[in-house]
Backbone bond lengths (Angstrom), bond angles and torsions (degrees), N, CA, C in turn:
res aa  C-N    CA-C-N  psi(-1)  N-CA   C-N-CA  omega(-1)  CA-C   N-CA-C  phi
1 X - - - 1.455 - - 1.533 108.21 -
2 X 1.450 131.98 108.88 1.179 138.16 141.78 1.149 140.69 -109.22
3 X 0.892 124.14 147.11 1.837 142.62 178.28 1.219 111.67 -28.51
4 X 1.500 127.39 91.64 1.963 104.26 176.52 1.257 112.76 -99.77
5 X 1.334 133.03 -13.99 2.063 151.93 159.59 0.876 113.74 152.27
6 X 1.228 101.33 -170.20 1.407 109.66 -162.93 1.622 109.76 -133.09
7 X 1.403 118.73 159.08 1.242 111.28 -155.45 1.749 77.68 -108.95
8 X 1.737 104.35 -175.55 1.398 124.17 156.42 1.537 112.46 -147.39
9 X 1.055 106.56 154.68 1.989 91.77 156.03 1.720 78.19 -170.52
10 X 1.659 85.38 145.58 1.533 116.78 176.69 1.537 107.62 -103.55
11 X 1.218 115.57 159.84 1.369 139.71 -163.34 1.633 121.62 -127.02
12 X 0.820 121.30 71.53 2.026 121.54 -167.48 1.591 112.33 -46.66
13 X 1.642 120.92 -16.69 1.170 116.72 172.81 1.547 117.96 -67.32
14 X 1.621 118.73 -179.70 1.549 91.67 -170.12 2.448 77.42 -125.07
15 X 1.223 88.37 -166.00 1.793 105.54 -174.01 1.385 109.30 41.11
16 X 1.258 133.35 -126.97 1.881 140.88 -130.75 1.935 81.72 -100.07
17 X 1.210 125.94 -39.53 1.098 119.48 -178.73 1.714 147.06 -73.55
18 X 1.431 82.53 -15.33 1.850 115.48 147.21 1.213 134.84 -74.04
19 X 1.486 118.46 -21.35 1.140 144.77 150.40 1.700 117.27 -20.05
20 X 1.191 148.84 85.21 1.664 129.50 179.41 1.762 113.68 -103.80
21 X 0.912 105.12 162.01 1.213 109.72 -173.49 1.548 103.08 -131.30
22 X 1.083 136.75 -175.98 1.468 132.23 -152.59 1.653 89.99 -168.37
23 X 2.083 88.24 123.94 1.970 96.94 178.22 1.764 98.07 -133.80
24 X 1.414 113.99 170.75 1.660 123.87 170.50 1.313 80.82 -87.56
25 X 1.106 95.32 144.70 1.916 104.93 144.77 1.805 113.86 -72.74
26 X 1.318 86.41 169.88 1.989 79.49 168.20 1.739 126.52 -55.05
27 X 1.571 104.50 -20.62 1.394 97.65 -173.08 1.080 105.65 -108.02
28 X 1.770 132.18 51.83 1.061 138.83 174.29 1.384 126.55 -154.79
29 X 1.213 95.22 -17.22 1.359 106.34 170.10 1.369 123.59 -52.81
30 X 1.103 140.36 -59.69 1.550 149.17 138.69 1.363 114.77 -8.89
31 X 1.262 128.22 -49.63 1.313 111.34 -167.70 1.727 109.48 -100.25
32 X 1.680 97.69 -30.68 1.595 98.33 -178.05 1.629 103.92 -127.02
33 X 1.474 85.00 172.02 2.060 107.84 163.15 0.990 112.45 -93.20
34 X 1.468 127.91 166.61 1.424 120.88 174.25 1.905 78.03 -137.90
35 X 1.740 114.13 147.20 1.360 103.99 156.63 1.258 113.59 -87.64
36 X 1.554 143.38 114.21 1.190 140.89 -173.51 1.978 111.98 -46.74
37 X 1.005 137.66 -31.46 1.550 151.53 167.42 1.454 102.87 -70.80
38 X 1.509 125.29 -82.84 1.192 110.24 -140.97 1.838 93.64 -90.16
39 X 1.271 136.50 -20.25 1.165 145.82 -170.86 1.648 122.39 88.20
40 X 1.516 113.87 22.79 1.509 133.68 -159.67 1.999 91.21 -77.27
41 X 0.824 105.83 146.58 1.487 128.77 -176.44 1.361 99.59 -117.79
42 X 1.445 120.66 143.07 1.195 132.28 138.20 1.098 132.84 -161.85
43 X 1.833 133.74 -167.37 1.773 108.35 -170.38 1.007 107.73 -98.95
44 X 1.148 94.81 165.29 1.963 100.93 173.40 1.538 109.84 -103.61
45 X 0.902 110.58 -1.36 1.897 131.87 -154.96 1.571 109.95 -157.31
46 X 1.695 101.43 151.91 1.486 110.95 -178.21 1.812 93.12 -82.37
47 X 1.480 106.67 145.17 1.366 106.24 152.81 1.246 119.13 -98.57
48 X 1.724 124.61 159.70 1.552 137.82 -171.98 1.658 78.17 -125.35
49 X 1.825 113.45 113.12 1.317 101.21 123.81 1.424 140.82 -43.27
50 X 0.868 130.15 -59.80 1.355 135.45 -166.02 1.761 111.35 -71.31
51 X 1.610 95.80 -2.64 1.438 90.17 171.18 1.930 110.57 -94.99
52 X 1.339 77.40 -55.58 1.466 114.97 -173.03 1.653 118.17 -101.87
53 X 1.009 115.14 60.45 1.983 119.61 -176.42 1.847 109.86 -32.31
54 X 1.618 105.27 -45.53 1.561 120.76 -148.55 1.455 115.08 -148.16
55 X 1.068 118.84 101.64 1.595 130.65 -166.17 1.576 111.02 -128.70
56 X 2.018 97.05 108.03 1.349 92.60 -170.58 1.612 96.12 -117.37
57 X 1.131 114.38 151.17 1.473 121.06 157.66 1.661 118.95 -148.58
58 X 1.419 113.32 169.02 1.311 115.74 -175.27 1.569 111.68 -96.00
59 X 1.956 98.40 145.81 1.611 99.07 151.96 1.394 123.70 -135.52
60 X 1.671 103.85 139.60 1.191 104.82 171.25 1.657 140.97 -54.35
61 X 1.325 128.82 164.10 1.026 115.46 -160.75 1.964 91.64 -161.67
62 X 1.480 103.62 85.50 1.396 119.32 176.92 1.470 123.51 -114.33
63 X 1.406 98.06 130.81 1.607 111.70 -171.70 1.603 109.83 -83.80
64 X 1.328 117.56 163.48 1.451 124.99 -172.96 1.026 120.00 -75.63
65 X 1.736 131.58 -3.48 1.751 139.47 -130.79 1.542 91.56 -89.47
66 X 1.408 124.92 172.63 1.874 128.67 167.08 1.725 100.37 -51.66
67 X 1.174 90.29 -42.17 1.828 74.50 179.86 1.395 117.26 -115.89
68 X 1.056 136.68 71.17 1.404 122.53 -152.52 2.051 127.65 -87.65
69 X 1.143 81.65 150.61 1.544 117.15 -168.00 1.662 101.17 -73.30
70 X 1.523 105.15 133.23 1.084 109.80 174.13 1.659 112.01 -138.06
71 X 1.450 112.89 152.50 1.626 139.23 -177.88 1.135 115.05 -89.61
72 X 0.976 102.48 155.47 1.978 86.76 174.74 1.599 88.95 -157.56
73 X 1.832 114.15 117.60 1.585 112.03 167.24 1.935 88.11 -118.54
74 X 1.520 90.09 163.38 1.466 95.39 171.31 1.740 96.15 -117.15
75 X 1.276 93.07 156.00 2.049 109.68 -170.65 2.165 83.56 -118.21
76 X 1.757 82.13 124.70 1.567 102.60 158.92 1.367 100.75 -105.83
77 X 1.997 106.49 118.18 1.416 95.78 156.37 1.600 122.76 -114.49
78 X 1.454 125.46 129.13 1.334 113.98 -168.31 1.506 95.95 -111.05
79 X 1.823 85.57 130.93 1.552 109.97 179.30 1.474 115.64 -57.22
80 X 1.534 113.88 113.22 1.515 100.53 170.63 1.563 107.05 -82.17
81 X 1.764 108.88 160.88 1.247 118.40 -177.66 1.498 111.96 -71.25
82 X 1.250 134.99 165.22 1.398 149.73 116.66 1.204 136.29 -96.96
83 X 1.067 126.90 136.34 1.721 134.20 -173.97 2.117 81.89 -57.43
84 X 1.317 132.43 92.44 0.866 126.81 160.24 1.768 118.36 -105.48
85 X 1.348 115.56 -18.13 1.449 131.71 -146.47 1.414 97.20 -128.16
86 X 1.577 110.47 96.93 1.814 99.86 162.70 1.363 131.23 -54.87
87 X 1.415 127.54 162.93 1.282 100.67 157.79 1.647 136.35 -85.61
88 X 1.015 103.16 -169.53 1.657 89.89 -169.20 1.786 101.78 -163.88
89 X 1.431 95.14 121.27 1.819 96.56 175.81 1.445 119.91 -53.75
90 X 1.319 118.53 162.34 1.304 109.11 169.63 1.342 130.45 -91.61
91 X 1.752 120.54 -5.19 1.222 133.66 141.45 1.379 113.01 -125.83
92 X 1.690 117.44 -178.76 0.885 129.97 -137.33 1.986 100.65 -107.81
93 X 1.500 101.92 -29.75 1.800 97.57 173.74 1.798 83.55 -139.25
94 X 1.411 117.35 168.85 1.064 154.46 -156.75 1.717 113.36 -119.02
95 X 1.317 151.19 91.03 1.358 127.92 -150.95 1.633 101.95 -131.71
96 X 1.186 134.18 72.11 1.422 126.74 -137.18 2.350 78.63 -123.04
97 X 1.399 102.06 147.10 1.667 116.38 -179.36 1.563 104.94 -112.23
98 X 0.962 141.73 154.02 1.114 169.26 172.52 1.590 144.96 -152.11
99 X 1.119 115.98 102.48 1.659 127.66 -174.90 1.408 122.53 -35.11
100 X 1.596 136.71 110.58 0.826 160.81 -177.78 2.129 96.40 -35.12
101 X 1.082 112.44 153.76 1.327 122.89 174.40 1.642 127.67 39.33
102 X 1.234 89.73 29.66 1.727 95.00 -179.23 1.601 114.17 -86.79
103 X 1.096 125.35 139.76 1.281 133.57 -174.12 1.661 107.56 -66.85
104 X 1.792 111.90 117.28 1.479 119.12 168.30 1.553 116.35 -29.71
105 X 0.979 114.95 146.25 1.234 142.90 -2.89 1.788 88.87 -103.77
106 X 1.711 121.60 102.37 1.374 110.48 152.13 1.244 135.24 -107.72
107 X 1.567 122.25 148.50 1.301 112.64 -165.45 1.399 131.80 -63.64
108 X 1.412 108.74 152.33 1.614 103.29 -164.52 1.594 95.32 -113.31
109 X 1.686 122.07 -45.95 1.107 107.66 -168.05 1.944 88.37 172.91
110 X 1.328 94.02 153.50 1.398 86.49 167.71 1.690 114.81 -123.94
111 X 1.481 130.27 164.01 1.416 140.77 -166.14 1.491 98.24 -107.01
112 X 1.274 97.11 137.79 1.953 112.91 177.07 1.216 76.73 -111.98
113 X 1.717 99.14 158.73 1.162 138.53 -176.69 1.414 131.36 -171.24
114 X 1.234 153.71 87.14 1.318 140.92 144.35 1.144 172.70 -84.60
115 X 1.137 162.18 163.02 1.601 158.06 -146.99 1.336 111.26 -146.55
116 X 1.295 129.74 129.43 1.392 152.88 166.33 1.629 108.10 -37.36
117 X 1.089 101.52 -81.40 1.413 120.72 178.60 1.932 110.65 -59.55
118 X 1.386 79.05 171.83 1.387 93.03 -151.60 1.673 106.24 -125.28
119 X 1.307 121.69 151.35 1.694 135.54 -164.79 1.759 108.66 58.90
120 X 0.961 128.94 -164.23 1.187 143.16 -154.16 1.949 94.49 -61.77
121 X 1.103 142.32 -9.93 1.275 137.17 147.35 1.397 123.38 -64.50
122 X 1.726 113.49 -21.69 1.625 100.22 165.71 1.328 118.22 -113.00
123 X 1.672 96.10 11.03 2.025 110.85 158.96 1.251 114.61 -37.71
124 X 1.035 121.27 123.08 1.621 121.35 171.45 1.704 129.20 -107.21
125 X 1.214 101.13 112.52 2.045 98.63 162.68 1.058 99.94 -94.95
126 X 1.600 108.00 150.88 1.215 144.68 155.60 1.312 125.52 -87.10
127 X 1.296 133.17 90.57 2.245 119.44 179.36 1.791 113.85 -115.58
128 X 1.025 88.82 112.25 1.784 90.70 158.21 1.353 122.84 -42.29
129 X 1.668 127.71 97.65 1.453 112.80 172.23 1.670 120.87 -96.34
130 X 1.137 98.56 99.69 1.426 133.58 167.59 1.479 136.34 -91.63
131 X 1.647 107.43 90.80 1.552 97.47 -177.12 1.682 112.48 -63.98
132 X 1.306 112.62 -38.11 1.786 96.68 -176.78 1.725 121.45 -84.97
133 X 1.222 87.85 5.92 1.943 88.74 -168.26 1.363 106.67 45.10
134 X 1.360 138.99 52.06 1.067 128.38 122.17 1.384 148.22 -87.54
135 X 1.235 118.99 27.19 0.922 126.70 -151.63 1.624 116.03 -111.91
136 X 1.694 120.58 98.19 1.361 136.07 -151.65 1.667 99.92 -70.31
137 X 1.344 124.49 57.61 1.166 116.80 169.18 1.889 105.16 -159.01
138 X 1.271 123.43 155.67 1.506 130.03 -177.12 1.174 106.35 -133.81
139 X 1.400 115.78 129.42 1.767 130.10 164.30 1.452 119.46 -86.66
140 X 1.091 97.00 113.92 1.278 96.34 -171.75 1.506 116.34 -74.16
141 X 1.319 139.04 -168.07 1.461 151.11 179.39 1.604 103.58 -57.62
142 X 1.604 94.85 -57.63 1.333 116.29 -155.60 2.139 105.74 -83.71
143 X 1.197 97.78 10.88 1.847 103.00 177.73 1.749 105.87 87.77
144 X 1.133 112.42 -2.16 1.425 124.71 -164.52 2.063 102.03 -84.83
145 X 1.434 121.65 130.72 0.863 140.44 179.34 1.450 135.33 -103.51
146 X 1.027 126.98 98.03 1.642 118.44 -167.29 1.377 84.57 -122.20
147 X 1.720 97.35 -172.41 1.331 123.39 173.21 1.473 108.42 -110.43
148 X 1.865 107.07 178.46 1.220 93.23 -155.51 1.692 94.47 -144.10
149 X 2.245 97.77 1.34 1.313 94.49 153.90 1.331 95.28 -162.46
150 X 1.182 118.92 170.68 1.731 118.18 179.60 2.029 101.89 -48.37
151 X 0.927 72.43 158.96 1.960 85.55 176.08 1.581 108.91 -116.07
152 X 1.064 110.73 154.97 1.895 118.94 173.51 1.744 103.39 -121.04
153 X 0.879 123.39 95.13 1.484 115.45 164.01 1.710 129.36 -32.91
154 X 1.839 93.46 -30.36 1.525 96.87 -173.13 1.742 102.54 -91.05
155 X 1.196 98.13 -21.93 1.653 88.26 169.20 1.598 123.67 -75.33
156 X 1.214 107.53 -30.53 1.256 112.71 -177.65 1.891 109.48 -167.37
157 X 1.319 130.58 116.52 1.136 144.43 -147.46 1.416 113.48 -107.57
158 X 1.821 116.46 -14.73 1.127 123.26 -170.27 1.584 109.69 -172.83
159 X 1.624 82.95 134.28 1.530 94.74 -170.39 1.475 111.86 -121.26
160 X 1.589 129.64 118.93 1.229 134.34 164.17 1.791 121.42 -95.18
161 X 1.562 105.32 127.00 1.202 104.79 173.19 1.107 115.45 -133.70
162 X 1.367 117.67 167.69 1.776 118.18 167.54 1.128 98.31 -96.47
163 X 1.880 128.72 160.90 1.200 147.28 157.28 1.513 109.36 -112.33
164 X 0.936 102.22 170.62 1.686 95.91 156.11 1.874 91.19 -169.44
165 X 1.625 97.99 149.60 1.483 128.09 -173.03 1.599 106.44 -93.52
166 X 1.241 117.25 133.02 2.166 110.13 170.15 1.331 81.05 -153.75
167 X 1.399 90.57 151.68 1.520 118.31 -167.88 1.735 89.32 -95.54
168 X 1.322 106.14 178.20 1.933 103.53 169.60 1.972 94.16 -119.10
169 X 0.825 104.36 78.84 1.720 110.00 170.94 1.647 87.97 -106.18
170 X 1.468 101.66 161.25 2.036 117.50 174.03 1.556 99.84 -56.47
171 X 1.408 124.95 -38.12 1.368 107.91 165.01 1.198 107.58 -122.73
172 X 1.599 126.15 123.01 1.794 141.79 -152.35 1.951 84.37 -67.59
173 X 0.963 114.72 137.28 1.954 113.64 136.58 1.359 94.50 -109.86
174 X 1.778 94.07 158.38 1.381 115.88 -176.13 1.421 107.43 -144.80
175 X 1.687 113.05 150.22 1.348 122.85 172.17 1.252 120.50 -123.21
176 X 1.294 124.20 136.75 1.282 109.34 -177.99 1.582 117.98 -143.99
């Protein structure tokens, strides 16, 4: 349960009929509280950006009078993100060919990748994981692959590496 605001509405009449009281509408009740006095909102439920971006519903706004008068504002709430969603390739190995003796940096192939979430949480790096650092090729930012010196086929015909994907959220997830 957290705090999402609080409403107000004023009343120009004066004594018991200035009085307001604070209701959900039907399409709100479910997810939030309303405090009937002070007009404090909050959830009743976790929200999923990625399900749900924008969740609006109405609240009432009824005065104390013999017959009483009612307001009606509607509350937009937009889901902020969380680094909740790693990223994740769209297959499982990478199998890209490239021509023997071509002058650095030529392209080899580039890496897809995506993330749920959204702004600098579905930012993506790309890193070569390489225990010997030998490995004549660089990933770029952007998933993009070159080399990093001519290649010889007869020296060596095939190259296996690991990558791994991290998003830039305050705490990185990574796939690899």
């Amino acid at each position: 349960e957290s705090t999402v605001t609080q409403v107000r509405a004023s009343d120009c009449d004066t004594s018991v009929n200035s009085i307001i009281r604070y209701f959900l509408h039907a399409d709100g009740v479910n997810s939030f509280t309303i405090n009937d006095i002070t007009g404090v909102i909050k959830t009743k439920v976790q929200f999923d950006r990625e399900m749900n971006p924008r969740v609006t519903f109405r609240v009432l706004a009824v005065d104390s009078g013999s017959r009483p008068l009612t307001g009606t504002a509607t509350v937009v709430l937009n889901i902020t993100d969380v680094n909740d969603n790693a990223p994740t390739f769209n297959v499982s190995s990478f199998n890209f060919h490239v021509l023997e003796n071509q002058v650095p940096p030529a392209f080899v192939g580039r890496l897809t990748a995506f993330d749920l979430d959204e702004g600098n949480n579905a930012r993506l790096s790309y890193n070569i994981v390489d225990q010997d650092n030998n490995q004549p090729f660089l990933v770029h930012q952007n998933g993009t692959i070159t080399t990093t010196q001519k290649l010889n086929r007869e020296e060596k015909s095939k190259y296996t590496f690991k990558i791994v994907v991290s998003d830039h959220g305050d705490i990185p997830k990574i796939a690899q």
